[in-house]
Kinemage of the C-alpha trace (Angstrom):
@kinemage 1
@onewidth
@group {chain A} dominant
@subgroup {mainchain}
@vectorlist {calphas} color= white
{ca unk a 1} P 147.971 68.481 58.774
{ca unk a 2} L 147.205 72.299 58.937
{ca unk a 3} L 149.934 73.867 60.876
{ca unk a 4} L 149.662 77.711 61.436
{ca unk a 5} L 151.495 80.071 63.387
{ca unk a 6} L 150.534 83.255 65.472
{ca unk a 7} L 152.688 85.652 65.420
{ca unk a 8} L 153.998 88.651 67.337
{ca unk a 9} L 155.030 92.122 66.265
{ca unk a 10} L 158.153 91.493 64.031
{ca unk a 11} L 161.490 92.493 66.850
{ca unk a 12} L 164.771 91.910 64.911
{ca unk a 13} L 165.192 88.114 63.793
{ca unk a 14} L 162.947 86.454 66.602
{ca unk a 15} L 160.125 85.792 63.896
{ca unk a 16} L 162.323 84.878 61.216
{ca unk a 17} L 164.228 82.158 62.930
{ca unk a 18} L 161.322 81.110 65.010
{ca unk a 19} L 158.510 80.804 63.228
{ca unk a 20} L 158.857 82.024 59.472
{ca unk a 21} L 161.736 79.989 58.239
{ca unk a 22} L 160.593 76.656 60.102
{ca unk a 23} L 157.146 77.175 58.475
{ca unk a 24} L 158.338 77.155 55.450
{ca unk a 25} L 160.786 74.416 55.918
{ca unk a 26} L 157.404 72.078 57.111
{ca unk a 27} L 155.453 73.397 54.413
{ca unk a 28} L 157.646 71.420 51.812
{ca unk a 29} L 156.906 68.212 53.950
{ca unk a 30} L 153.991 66.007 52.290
{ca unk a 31} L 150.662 66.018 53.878
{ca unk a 32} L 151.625 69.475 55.129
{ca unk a 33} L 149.901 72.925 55.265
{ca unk a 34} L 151.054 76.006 56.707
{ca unk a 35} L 150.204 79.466 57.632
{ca unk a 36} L 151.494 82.476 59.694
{ca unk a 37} L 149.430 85.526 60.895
{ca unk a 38} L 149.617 88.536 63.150
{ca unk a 39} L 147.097 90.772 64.814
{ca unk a 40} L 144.213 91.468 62.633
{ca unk a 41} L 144.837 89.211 60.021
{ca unk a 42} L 143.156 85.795 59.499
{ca unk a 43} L 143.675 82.264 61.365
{ca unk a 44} L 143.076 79.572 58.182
{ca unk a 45} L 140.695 77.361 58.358
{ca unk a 46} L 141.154 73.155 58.503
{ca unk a 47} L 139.923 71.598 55.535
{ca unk a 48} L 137.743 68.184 55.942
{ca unk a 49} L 140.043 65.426 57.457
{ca unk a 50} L 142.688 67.730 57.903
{ca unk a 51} L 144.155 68.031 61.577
{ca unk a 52} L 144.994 71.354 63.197
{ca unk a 53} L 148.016 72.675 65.267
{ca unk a 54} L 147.954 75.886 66.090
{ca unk a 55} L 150.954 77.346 67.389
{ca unk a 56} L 151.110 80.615 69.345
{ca unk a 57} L 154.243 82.272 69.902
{ca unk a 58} L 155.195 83.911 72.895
{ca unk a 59} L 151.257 84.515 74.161
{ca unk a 60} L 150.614 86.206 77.442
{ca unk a 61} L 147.965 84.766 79.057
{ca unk a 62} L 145.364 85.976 82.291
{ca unk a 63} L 143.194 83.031 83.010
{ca unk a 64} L 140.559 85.935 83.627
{ca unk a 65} L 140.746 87.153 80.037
{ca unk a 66} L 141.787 84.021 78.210
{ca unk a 67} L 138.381 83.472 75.513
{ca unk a 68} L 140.631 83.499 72.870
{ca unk a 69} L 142.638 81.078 74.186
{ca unk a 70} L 139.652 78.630 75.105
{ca unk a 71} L 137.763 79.396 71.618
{ca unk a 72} L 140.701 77.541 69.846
{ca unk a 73} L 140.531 74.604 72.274
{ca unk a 74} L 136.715 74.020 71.952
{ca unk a 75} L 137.386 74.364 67.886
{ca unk a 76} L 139.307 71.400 68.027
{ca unk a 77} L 142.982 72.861 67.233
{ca unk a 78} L 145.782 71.479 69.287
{ca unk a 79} L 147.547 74.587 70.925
{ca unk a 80} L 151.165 74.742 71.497
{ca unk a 81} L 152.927 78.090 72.977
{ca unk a 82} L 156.123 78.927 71.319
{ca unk a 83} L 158.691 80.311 73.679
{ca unk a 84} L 162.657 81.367 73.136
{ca unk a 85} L 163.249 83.365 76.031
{ca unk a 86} L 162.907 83.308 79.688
{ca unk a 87} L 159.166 83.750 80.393
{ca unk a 88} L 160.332 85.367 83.588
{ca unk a 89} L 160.401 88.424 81.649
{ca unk a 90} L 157.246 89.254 81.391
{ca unk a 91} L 156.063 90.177 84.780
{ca unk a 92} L 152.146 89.340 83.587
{ca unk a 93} L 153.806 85.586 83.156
{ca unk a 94} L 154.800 85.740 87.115
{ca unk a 95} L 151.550 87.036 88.036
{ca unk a 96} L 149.261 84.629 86.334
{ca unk a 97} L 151.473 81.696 87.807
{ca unk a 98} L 152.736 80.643 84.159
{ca unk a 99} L 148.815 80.244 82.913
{ca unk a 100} L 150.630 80.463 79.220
{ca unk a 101} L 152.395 77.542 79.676
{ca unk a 102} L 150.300 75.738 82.172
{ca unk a 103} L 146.578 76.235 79.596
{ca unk a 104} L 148.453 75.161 76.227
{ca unk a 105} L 148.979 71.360 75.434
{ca unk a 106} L 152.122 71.950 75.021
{ca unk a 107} L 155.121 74.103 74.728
{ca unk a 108} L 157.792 74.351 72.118
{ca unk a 109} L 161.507 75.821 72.812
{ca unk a 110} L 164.998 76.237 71.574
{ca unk a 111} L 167.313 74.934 74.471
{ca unk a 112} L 167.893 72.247 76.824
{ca unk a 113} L 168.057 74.579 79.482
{ca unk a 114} L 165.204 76.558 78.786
{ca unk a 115} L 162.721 73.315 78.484
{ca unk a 116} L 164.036 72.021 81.692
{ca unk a 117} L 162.554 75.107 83.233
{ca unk a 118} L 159.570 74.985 81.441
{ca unk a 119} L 158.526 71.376 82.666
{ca unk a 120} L 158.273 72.546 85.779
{ca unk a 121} L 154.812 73.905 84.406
{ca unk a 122} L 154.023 71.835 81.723
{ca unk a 123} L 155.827 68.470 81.399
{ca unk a 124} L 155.117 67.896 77.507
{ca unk a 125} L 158.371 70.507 75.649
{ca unk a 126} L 159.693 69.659 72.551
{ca unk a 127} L 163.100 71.290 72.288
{ca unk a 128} L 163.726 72.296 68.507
{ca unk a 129} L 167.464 74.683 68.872
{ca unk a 130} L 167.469 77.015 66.358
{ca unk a 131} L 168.626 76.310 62.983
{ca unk a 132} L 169.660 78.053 60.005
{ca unk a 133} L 167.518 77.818 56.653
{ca unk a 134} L 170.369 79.214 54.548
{ca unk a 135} L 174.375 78.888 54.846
{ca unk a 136} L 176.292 80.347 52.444
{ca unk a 137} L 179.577 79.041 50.969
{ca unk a 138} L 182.081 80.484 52.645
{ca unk a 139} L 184.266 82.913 50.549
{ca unk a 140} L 187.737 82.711 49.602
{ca unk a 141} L 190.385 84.646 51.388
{ca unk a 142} L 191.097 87.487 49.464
{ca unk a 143} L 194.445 89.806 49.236
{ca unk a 144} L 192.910 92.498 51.944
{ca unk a 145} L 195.998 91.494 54.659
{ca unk a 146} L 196.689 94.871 54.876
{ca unk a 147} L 192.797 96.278 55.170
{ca unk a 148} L 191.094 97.007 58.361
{ca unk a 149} L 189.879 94.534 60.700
{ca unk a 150} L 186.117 94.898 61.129
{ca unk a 151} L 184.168 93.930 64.508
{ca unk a 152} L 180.861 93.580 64.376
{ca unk a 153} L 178.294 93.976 67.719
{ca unk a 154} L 175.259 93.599 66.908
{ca unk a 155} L 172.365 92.501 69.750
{ca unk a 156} L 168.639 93.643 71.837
{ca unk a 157} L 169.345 94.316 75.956
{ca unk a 158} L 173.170 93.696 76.600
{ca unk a 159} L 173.793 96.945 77.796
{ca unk a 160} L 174.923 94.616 81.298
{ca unk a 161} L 176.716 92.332 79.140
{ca unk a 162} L 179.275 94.549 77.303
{ca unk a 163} L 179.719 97.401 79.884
{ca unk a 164} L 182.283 95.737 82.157
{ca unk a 165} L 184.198 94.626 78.363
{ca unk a 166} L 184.169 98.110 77.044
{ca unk a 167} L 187.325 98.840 78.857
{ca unk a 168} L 189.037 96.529 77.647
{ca unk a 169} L 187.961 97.129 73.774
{ca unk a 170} L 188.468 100.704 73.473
{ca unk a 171} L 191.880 99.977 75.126
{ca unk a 172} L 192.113 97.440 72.096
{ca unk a 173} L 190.815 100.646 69.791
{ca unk a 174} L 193.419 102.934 70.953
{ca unk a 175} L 196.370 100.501 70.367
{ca unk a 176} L 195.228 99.547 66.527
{ca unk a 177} L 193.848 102.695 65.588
{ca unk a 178} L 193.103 102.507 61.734
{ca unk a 179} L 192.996 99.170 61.421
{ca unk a 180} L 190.352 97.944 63.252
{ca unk a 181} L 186.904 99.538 62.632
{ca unk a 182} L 183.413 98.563 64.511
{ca unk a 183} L 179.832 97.999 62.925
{ca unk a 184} L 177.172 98.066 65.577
{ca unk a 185} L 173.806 97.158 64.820
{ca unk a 186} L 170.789 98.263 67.167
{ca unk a 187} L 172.503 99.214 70.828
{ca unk a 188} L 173.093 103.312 70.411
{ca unk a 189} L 174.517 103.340 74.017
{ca unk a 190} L 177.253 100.796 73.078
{ca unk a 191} L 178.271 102.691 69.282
{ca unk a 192} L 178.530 105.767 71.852
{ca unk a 193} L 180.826 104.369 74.273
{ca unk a 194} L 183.093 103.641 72.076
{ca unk a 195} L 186.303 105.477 71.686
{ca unk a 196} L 187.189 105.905 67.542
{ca unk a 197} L 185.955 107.693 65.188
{ca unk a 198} L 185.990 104.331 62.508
{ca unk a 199} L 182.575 103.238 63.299
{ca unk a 200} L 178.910 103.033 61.736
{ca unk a 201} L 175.801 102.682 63.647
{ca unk a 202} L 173.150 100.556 61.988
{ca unk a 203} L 168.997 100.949 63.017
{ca unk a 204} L 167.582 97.363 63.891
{ca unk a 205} L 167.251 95.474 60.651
{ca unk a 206} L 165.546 93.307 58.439
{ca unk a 207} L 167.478 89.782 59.029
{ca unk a 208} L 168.797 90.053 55.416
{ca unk a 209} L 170.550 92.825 56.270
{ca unk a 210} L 172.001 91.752 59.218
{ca unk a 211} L 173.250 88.746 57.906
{ca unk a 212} L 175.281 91.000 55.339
{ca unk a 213} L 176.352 93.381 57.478
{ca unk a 214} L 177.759 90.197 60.087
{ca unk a 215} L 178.781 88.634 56.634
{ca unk a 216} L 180.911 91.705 55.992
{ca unk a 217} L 183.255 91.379 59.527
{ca unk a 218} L 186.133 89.925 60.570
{ca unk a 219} L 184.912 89.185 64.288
{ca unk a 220} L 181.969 89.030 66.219
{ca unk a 221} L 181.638 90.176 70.226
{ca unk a 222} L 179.478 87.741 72.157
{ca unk a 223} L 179.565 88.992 75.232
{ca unk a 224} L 176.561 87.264 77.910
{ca unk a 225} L 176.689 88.076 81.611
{ca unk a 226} L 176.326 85.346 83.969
{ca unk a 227} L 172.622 86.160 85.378
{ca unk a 228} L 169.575 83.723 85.178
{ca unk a 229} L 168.069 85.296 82.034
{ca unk a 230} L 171.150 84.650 80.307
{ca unk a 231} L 171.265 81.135 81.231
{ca unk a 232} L 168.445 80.157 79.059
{ca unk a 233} L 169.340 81.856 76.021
{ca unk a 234} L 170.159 79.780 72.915
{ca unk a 235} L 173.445 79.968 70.354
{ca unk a 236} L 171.857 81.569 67.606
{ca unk a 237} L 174.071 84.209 67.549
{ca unk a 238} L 177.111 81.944 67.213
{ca unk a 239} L 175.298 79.745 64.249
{ca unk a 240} L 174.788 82.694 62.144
{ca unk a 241} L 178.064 83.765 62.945
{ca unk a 242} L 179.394 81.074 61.826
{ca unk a 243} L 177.138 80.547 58.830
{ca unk a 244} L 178.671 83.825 57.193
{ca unk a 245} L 182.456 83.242 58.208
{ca unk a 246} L 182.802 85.444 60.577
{ca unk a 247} L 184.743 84.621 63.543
{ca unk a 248} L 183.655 84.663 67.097
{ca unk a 249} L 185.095 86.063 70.328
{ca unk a 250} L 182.318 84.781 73.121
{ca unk a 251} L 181.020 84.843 76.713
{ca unk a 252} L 181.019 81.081 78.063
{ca unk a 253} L 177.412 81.396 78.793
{ca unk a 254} L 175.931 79.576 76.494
{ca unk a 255} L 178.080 79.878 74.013
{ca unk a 256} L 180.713 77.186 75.894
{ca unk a 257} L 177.710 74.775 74.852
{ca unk a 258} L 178.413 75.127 71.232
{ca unk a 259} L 181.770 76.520 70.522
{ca unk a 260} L 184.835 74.888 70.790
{ca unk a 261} L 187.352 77.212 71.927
{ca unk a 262} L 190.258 77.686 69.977
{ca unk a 263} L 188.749 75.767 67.375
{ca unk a 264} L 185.731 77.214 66.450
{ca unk a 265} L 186.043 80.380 68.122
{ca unk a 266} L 187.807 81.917 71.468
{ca unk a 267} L 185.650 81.862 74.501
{ca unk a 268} L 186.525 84.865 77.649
{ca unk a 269} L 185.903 84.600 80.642
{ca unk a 270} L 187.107 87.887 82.450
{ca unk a 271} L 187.313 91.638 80.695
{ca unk a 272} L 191.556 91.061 80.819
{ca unk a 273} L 190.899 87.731 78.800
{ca unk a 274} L 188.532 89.799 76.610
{ca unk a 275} L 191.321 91.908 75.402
{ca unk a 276} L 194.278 89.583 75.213
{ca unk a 277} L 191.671 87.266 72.899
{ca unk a 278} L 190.966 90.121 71.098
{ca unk a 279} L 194.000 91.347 70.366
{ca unk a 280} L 195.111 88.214 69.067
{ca unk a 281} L 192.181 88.037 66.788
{ca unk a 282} L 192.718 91.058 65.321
{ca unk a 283} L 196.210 91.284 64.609
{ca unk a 284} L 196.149 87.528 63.189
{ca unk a 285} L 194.517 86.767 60.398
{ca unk a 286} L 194.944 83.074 59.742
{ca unk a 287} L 193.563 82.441 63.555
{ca unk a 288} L 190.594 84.238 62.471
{ca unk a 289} L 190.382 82.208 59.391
{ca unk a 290} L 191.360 79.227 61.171
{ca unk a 291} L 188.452 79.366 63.690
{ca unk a 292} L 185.702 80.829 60.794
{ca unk a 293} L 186.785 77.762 58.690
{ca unk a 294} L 186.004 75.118 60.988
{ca unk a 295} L 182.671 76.783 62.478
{ca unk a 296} L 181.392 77.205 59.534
{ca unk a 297} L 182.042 73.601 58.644
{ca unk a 298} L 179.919 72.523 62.097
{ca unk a 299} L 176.875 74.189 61.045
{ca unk a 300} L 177.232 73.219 57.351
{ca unk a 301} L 176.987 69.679 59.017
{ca unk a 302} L 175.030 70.017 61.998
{ca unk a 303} L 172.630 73.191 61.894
{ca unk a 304} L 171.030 73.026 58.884
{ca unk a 305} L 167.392 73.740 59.192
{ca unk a 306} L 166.455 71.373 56.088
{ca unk a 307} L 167.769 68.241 58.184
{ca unk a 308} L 166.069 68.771 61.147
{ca unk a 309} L 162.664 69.652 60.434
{ca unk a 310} L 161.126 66.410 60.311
{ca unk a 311} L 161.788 65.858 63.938
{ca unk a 312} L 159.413 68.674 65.267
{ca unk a 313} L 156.082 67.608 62.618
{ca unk a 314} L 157.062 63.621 63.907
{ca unk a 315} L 156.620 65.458 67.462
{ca unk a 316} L 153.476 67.138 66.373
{ca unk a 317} L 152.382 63.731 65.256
{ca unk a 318} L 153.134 62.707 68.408
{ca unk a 319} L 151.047 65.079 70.384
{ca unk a 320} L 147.636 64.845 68.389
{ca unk a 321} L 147.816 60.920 68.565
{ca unk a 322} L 147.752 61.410 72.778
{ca unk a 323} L 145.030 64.325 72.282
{ca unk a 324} L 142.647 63.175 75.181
{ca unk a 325} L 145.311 62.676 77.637
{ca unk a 326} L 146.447 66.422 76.548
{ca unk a 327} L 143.283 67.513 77.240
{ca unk a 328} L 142.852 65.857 80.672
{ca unk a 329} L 146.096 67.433 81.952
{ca unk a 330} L 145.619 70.592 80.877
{ca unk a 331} L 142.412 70.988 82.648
{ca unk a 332} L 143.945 69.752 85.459
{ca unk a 333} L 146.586 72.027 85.289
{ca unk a 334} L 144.566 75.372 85.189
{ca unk a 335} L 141.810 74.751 87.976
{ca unk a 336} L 142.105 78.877 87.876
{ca unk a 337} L 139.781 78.061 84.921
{ca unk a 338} L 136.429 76.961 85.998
{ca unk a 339} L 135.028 73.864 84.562
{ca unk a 340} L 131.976 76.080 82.754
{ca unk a 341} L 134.331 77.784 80.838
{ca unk a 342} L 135.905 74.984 78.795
């Protein structure tokens, strides 16, 4: 089998997570071939006998301007869109009806909640949440009790999610002074609302680098508001969290799903629970241990991309075996198409 992936411009970790790491993870199955590619670079080409998925992440269809689109379904690949956000996003999405889900065989996503909306437009999702393809051991206390307590925040389009918190944490700020200091990743507006002069501002990164730079805190802020877009997000966040031993102080949307609170991190649920939780994060150091200990225990167990991979190639398997049917259902799901076209 000949799996390749189209991808889109590289934003922070989306490509990484999504499409890099799990192509490499199937391309040390047998009887497996893979290959990613962006704009202006080359699809490959199936070899004799070899059977072709072709996954496209994220495409943005207009049934008026969708050649490329058809071309791969007339050569024979089976097409699957790749989506991990809500496609209600993208406005062209709304105005084409959902064409990108509705002309693809099928559609691959990373939560429960997001394939349930996505059947609504094409009934055959396979829901792969994200895993991790590395998790480091987690390091040994060491004699810092006395150091600086480091937060990390470190996200794309919160600004709505952390502006009713930042109350709340600069009142936190104020009270600790020197010992707490923040690392912010990406969000300008939220490094400059920020009241202390112990903090470093970080451009959007390579996902090595985040991972060090989350690696290198004491806490995490996982602050999602409670508005539809939200709703469909996955845990990532947490998971790689958790994955470096850094502990987690979290929004219940979404991240009630995963976490356990008060085991594997603190979940808020109003800004005054935001900064009790947070106080008692910082100024405690075997809670934050406590909770980074046994989080990074549940994804050394259960989020390992290495143990899970198998399940999306047997659902690939899957999919080409009921090719015809595919075919039949798309067609009849995009009568914006018109028959001379296919």
């Amino acid at each position: 089998m000949l799996i390749q992936f189209f991808t889109l411009r590289p934003v922070a970790a989306v490509n990484d997570i999504r499409v890099h790491q799990p192509a490499a993870a199937l391309a040390r199955l047998p009887g497996v071939r893979c290959h990613v590619f962006g704009a202006g670079q080359a699809m490959a080409r199936p070899e004799p006998g070899e059977e072709s998925v072709f996954v496209w992440q994220r495409q943005i269809l207009d049934p008026a301007r969708a050649d490329d689109h058809l071309r791969l379904l007339r050569q024979g690949h089976l097409v699957i869109s790749e989506w991990d956000d809500d496609p209600r996003i993208w406005p062209q999405v709304l105005k084409t009806d959902y064409f990108c889900l509705r002309a693809s065989h099928a559609v691959q996503t990373s939560t429960t909640a997001l394939g349930t909306f996505i059947r609504r437009h094409n009934p055959h999702v396979g829901v792969f949440p994200n895993q991790l393809a590395s998790i480091p051991a987690l390091a040994e206390p060491g004699d810092d009790a006395g150091g600086p307590v480091t937060l990390f925040f470190g996200a794309l389009n919160r600004e709505q999610d952390w502006q009713p918190l930042m109350g709340e944490l600069n009142a936190v700020l104020g009270i600790y002074g020197a010992r707490v200091r923040v690392t912010v990743v990406h969000d300008r507006a939220f490094f400059d609302a920020l009241e202390t002069d112990r903090k470093t501002f970080h451009e959007t990164c390579p996902h090595d680098r985040y991972r060090e730079l989350l690696g290198a805190a004491d806490v995490a802020l996982l602050p999602l508001a409670d508005v539809p877009k939200n709703r469909l997000k996955s845990d990532l966040k947490f998971i790689e969290c958790a994955a470096e031993g850094t502990a987690v102080l979290a929004s219940p949307v979404v991240y009630e799903g995963t976490v356990r609170h008060n085991e594997t991190g603190l979940i808020f649920r109003t800004p005054r629970q935001f900064g009790l939780k947070l106080r008692a994060l910082v100024g405690d150091r075997s809670l934050r241990r406590r909770l980074a200990r046994a989080a990074h225990d549940y994804v050394v167990r259960e989020r390992r991309l290495e143990d899970h991979v198998t399940a999306r190639l047997d659902w690939y398997r899957s999919l080409l075996d009921q090719r015809s049917l595919l075919d039949a259902e798309m067609r009849g799901r995009c009568l914006d198409i018109p028959a001379a076209r296919w």
